[in-house]
TORLUM-235775 format. One record per residue (C-alpha): x, y, z; residue in three letters. Coordinates in pm, whole numbers, plus 50000, padded with zeros to 5 digits. Layout:
<vextors>
XYZALA/...
</vextors>
This chain:
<vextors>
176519133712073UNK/178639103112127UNK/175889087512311UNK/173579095812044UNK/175209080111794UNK/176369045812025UNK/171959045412070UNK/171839044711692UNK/174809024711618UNK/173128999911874UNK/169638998511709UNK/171108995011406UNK/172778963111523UNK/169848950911721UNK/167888955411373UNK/170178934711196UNK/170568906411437UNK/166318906111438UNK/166298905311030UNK/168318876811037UNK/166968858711348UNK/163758867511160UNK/164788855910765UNK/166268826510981UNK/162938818011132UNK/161458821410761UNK/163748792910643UNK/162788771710952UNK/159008776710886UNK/159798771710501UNK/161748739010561UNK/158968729910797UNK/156048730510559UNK/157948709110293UNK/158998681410584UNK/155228680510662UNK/153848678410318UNK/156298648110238UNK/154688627110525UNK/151008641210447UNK/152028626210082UNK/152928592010240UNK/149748593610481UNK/147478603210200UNK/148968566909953UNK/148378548510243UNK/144518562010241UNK/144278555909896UNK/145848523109901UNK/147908531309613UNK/150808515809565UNK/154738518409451UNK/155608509109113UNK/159228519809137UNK/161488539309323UNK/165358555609219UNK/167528571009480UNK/168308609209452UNK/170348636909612UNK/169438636909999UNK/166548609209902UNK/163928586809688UNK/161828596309415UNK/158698575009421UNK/156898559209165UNK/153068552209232UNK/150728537709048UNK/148598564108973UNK/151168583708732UNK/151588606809090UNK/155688612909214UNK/156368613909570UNK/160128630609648UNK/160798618410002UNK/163858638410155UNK/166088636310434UNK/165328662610724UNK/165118664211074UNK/162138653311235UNK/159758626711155UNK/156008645211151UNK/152888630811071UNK/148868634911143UNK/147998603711452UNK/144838585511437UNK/143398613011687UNK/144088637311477UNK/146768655511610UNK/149758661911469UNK/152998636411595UNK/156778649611646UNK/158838618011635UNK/156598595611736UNK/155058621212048UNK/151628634412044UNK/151378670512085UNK/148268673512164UNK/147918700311923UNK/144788691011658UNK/145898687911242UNK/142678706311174UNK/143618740711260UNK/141148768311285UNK/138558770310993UNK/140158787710680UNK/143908792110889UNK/146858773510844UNK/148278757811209UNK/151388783311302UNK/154348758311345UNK/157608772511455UNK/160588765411619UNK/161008785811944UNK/164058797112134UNK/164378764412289UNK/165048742411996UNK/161858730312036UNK/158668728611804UNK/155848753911872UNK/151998751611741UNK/149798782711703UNK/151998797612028UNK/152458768012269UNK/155578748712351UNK/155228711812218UNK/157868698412411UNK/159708678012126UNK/162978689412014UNK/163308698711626UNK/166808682111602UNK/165358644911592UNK/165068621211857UNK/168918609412069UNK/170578634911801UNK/169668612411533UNK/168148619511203UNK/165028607311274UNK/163348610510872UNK/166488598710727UNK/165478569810534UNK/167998543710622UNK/166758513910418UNK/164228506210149UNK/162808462910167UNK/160788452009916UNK/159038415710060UNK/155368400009983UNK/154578429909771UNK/154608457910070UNK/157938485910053UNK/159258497510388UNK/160768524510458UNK/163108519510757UNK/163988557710936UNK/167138564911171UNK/165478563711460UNK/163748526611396UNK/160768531711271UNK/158948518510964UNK/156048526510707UNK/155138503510430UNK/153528507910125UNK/151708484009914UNK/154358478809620UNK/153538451709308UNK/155448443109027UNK/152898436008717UNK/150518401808743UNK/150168384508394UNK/146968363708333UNK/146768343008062UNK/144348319607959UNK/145438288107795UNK/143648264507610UNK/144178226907714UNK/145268212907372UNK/147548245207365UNK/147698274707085UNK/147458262306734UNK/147078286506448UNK/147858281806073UNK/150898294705905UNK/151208327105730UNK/148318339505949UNK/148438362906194UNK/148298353706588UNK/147348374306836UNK/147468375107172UNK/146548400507499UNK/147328392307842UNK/145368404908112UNK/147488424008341UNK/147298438108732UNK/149858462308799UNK/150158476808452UNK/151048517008570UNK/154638517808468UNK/155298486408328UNK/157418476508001UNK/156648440907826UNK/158698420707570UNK/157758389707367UNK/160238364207296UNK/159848336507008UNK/162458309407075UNK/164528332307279UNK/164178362207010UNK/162988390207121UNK/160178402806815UNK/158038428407035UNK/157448452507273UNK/153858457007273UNK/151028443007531UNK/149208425707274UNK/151518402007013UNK/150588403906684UNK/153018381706495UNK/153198360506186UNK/154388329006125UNK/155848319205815UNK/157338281005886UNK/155458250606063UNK/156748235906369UNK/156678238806754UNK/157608275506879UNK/158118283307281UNK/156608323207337UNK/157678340407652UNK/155888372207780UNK/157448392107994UNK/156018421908232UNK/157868446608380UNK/158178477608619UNK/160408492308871UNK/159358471609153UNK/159868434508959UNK/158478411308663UNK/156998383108593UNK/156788360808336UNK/154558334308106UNK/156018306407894UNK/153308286907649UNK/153958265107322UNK/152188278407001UNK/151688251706680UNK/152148260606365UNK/150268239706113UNK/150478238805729UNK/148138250505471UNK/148038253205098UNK/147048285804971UNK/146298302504611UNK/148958321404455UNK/146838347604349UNK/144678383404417UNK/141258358804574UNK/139428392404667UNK/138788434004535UNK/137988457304800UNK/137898489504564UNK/138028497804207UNK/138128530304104UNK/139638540803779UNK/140628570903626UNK/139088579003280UNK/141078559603007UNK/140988546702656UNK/140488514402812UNK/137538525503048UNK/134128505403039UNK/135908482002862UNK/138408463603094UNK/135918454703252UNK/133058460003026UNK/130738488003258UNK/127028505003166UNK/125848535003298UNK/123658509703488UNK/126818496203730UNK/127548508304063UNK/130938507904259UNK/129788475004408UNK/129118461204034UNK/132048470003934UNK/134058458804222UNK/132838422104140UNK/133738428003778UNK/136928434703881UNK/137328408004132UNK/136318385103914UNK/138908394903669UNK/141828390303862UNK/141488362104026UNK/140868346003718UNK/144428363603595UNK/142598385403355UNK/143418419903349UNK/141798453903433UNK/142998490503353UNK/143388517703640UNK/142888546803336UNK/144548577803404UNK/146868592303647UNK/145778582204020UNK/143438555603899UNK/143278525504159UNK/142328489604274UNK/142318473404627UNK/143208436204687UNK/143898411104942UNK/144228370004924UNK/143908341905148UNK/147348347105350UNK/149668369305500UNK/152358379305240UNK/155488374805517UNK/157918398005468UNK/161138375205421UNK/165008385405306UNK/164688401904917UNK/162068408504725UNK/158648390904806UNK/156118399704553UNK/154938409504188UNK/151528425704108UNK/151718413203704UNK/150588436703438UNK/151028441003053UNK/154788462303040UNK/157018449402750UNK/160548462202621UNK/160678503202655UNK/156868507402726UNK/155898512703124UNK/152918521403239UNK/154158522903612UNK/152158520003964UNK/152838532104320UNK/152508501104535UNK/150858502604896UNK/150578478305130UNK/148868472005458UNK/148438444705686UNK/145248436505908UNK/146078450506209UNK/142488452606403UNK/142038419606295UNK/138658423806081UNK/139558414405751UNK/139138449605563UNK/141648475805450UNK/140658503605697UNK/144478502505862UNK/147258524105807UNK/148678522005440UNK/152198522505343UNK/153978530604976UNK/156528514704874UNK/159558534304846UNK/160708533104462UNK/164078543304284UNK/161698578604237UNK/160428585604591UNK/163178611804656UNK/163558624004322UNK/162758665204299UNK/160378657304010UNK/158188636204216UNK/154788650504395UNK/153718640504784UNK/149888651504836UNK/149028652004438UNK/145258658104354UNK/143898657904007UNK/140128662703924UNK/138668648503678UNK/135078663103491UNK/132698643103321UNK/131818656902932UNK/128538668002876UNK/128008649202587UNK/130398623702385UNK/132598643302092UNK/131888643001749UNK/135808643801665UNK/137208603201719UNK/140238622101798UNK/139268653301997UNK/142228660302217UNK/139978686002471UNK/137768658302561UNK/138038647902936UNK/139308683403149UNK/141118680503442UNK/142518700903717UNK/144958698303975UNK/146298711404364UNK/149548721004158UNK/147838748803967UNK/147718733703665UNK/144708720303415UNK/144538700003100UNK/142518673102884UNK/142138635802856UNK/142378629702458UNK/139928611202271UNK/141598585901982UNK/139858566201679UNK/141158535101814UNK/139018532102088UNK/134818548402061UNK/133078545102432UNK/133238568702669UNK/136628571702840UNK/134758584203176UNK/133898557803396UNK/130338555303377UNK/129358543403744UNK/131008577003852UNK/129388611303935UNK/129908644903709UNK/133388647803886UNK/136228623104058UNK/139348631604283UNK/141948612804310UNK/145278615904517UNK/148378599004562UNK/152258601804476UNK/152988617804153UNK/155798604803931UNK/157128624303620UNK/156848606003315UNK/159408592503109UNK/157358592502814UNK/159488603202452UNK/158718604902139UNK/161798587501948UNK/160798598001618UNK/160008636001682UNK/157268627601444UNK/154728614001675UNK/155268579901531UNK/157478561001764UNK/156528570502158UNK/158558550502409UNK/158338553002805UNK/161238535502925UNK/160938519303285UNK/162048531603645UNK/164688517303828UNK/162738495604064UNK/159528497704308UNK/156498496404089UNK/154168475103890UNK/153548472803515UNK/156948488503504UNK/159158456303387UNK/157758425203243UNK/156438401603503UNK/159408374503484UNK/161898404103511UNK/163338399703860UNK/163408441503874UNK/159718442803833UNK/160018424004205UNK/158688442704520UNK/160468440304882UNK/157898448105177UNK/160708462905353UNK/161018492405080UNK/157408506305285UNK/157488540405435UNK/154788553605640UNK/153098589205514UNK/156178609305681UNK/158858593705466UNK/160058569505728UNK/160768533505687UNK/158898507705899UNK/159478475905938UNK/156538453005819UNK/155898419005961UNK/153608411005664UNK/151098422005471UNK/147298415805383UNK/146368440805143UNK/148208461304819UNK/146698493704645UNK/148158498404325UNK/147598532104126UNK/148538550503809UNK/151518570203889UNK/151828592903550UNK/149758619903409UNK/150898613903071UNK/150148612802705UNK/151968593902402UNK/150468601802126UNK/148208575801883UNK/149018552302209UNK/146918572702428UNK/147178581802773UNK/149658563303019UNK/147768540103251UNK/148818514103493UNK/146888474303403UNK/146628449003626UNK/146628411403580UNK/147898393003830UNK/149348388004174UNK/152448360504288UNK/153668361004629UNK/157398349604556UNK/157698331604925UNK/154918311604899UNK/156088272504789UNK/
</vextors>
C-alpha cells in the first residue's frame, strides 16, 4: 500500500511540475508572438514608407506616432526578431534558416526548447532566447532624430530608422507683399507636408489670435503688421514670417444691401413698403433695400417677422458696444427685436453661415421661448368689420392659437400679399411687456427691456447700443466674434395693445459705432 500511494503521490508531483513547465511554456510562446508582431509593425512602416510624427516614452518603452493616425507600442524584451530579405525569419541578427511563410493556412510553431534556445516548427535554431553577450538585445537604448530619419539604437548596437518629418509650410508670397483693405477680412491657407498630427498658431505682432490652418482675421487699424505661422507636431516645427498692409478706406455708415424680407402680417403690411399681390420675394426685397439704405423705414409685422442686411465692411468687434439697428421706439413704447449676427466665413458674400443671437437682458428669463414657431393663415376674403378682432388666425408649436386684429385706422390687407395661403416663422420668443395703464383700453404702454435689442430704446439712447460680444451660438454658449457681415433682426413679441394694434418691430436704419 505504501508503495501505492508513493506511485501516486509521485504522479501527482510529476503532473504538477508538467502544468507549470507547460503554463510556463504558454507565457514564453505568448511573450513570443507580441516580440514578433512589434518588429513585423516596424518592418511593415518601413514598406509603407510611412513615417513618425511623434513619439513619448512609456513604461518598459515608446509609443509611436505615425503618420497615418496608426500607434506602434515598441517594448523592451529579449531578443531582437525580424523577417530577412530571404525571407526567413532573423534571431539577433542570425538567419535561421527557417522560412517567415510557414505552411499554407498554419502559423510557424516558435518555442523555446530545453536549451534556452529558440525552436521553429520542431528544429533547434541555434540562437539563444536571452539576447546576444547577455545583453538586452531589443532594448531600445536611444532614440536620434537627424535629416528627418528616427533611429532607434538597440543594446546590442544595432539601428533601424524611420522616415520622421516635422510639418513643411508652403506659402506663396506675392512680390509687392500682402495688402488688403481695412475692416475686411484676410484670409490665408498654407499648403502643408507633414500635416498628420500637427497643431498651428498665428501670431499678429507677437499675439497669438488663432489656431486654425487657414487665418481668417480682420483688421480694424491701418499700418504695417508682421504675421507668423507656425506648424507643429511631435517630431518639430517650422515656421513663416510675412508683412501684411493695411490700407484705408472710407465706407457708408449705413445697411447698403437686403438679403431677405419677410414680414409677419401687420397693420403696417403692404404699406411699409407699399406691396401688390403682383410682387414677389425678390420685389419686395428691393423695396426694402431700397428703403433702408435710403434711412427710410420698413415694418417686420407680427411676432417673428424679419429682414436680412449686410454693408460694405466688416463691423469689428471692438471693447463696448459697437452697433445700433435704428427704429421708431419713443418714451414707454417698444416694439423690440432679437438681433443676429453673422460674419462671412466661406468668403462668398451671402448669409448662408452660422447665425448667432445676441444675448439680451431676457435670454435666460423663464418667460422666454427657444425653438418658437407661429403659423400664420391667410383670410379667405378681407372683413367687412374695420375692426374685426378674428381676422388673421394663427397657431403655434406651444399649443396655443389666436387672431391678428383688424383696426379702422389702417384698411389693406394686413397679410403680406407676395406670400402663399400660410407662413412659418421661428425664432426666440420674448414675453411682452405690453399694459394697459388706464384699465380702459385707452392708454397701452410697453415699456422697454433692459438691453440687447432694436426698436427697444430710442436710437441716441446709449442702451439701445448692441455689443457683438453679447452673441451666443444656438446652444446658449458665448463665442467670441471677430466681426461681423450680416444682422437679422425680427419681431420678438406676439402681442396686442389695443386701438395701437399689434406689437411689431420697424426698421430704419443701421450705424456702426466704430466706424470714424
Amino acid at each position: 500500500m505504501r508503495k501505492i500511494l508513493f506511485a501516486v503521490a509521485a504522479i501527482l508531483l510529476l503532473s504538477g511540475c508538467y502544468l507549470d513547465d507547460i503554463k510556463s511554456l504558454k507565457e514564453d510562446i505568448s511573450e513570443l508572438k507580441e516580440r514578433m508582431a512589434q518588429y513585423e509593425n516596424l518592418l511593415e512602416v518601413l514598406n509603407k514608407r510611412l513615417y513618425i510624427v511623434g513619439y513619448e516614452s512609456t513604461n518598459g518603452g515608446y509609443l509611436i506616432s505615425m503618420s497615418d493616425g496608426s500607434k506602434l507600442n515598441v517594448r523592451n524584451t529579449s531578443s531582437f526578431i525580424e523577417i530577412g530579405a530571404n525571407g526567413n525569419w532573423y534571431i539577433d541578427g542570425v538567419d535561421t534558416g527557417k522560412s517567415a511563410q510557414g505552411e499554407p493556412g498554419k502559423a510557424p510553431e516558435i518555442v523555446i526548447g530545453e536549451n534556452g534556445n529558440w525552436w521553429i516548427n520542431g528544429v533547434d535554431t541555434q540562437a539563444s532566447a536571452t539576447g546576444q553577450y547577455g545583453k538586452d538585445a531589443s532594448n531600445i537604448t536611444a532614440i536620434a532624430l537627424d535629416n528627418g530619419m528616427m533611429t532607434f539604437t538597440f543594446a546590442d548596437g544595432r539601428t533601424l530608422s524611420i522616415q520622421a518629418s516635422a510639418p513643411e509650410i508652403t506659402l506663396s508670397q506675392p512680390a509687392e507683399g500682402y495688402t488688403i483693405d481695412q475692416r475686411q477680412w484676410f484670409r490665408l491657407l498654407p499648403q502643408i507636408k507633414n500635416p498628420d498630427g500637427a497643431s498651428y498658431i498665428w501670431l499678429v505682432n507677437g499675439t497669438e489670435v488663432s489656431k486654425s490652418l487657414e487665418l481668417h482675421y480682420v483688421f480694424a487699424e491701418t499700418g504695417s503688421y508682421t504675421l507668423e505661422f507656425r506648424a507643429k507636431n511631435g517630431v518639430g516645427e517650422n515656421s513663416e514670417t510675412f508683412t501684411l498692409t493695411v490700407e484705408a478706406k472710407t465706407y457708408e455708415n449705413k445697411i447698403t444691401q437686403v438679403f431677405d424680407y419677410f414680414p409677419a402680417p401687420g397693420q403696417f403690411i403692404n404699406s411699409m413698403p407699399a406691396a401688390t399681390d403682383q410682387d414677389t420675394d425678390e420685389s419686395m426685397r428691393i423695396k426694402a433695400e431700397t428703403a433702408l439704405s435710403s434711412n427710410n423705414i420698413i415694418t417686420l409685422g407680427g411676432y417673428g417677422g424679419y429682414v436680412v442686411m449686410g454693408f460694405d465692411h466688416t463691423i469689428v468687434n471692438r471693447e463696448g458696444n459697437d452697433f445700433v439697428v435704428l427704429g421708431n421706439a419713443y418714451s414707454n413704447w417698444a416694439e423690440p427685436g432679437i438681433v443676429m449676427v453673422s460674419y462671412d466665413a466661406n468668403g462668398n458674400g451671402k448669409p448662408d453661415d452660422q447665425w448667432f443671437e445676441i444675448q439680451g437682458s431676457e435670454h435666460q428669463k423663464p418667460s422666454t421661448i427657444k425653438n418658437y414657431e407661429i403659423t400664420y393663415y391667410k383670410p379667405a376674403t378681407e372683413p367687412e368689420d374695420p375692426n374685426e378682432p378674428n381676422y388673421i388666425k394663427w397657431t403655434d408649436n406651444q399649443g396655443e392659437t389666436g387672431y391678428v386684429s383688424k383696426n379702422s385706422f389702417h384698411k389693406q390687407s394686413y397679410y403680406p400679399l407676395w406670400k402663399g395661403d400660410r407662413i412659418t416663422l421661428k425664432g426666440t420668443f420674448l414675453k411682452s411687456n405690453v399694459v394697459d395703464q388706464s384699465g380702459q383700453g385707452t392708454n397701452w404702454a410697453n415699456p422697454a427691456y433692459e438691453y440687447g435689442y432694436t426698436d427697444n430704446w430710442g436710437n441716441n439712447d446709449a442702451k439701445g447700443h448692441i455689443d457683438i460680444s453679447w452673441a451666443v451660438d444656438k446652444d446658449g454658449e458665448s463665442v467670441a466674434l471677430q466681426g461681423i457681415d450680416f444682422i437679422k433682426v425680427y419681431t420678438a413679441n406676439r402681442a396686442e395693445a389695443g386701438w395701437l394694434g399689434e406689437v411689431s418691430t420697424e426698421v430704419s436704419g443701421f450705424k456702426d459705432l466704430n466706424l470714424e
